[in-house]
N, C-alpha and C positions, 0 to 999 in steps of 0.2 A: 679206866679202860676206854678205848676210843667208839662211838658211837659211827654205826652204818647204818646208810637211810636205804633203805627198802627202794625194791627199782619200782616205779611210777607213782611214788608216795614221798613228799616231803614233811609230813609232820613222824609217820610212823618209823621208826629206830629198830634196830638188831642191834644188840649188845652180846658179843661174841665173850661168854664165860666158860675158861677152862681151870681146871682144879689143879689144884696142884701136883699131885701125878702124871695130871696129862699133859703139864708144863714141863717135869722134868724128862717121860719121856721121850717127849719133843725135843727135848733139847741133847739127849742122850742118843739120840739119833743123828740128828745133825753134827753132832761132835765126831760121831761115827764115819759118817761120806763125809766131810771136811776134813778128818785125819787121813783117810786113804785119798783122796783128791792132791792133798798136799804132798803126798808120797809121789803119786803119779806128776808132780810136776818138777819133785825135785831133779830131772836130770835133764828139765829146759833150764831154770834157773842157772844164772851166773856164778860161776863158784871166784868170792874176793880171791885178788891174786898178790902174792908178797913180794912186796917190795917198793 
């Protein structure tokens, strides 16, 4: 995990740990407003045209 250095402090670190629930529902969230985002742009999107 990536280390954050504390603002006016270079030796002292935050190590940002989230558990596995809170990963997933982080991620089950964003899956959420990224599937409706992507709805709301299908009708700027180029639709391929045949031929």
């Amino acid at each position: 995990m990536r280390n954050i250095l504390k603002p006016g402090s270079d030796k002292e670190k935050i190590t940002p740990n989230l558990s596995n629930a809170e990963k997933e529902k982080i991620i089950a969230v964003l899956d959420e407003v990224y599937s409706s985002f992507w709805e709301y742009c299908e009708k700027y999107r180029k639709k391929p045209t045949k031929g």
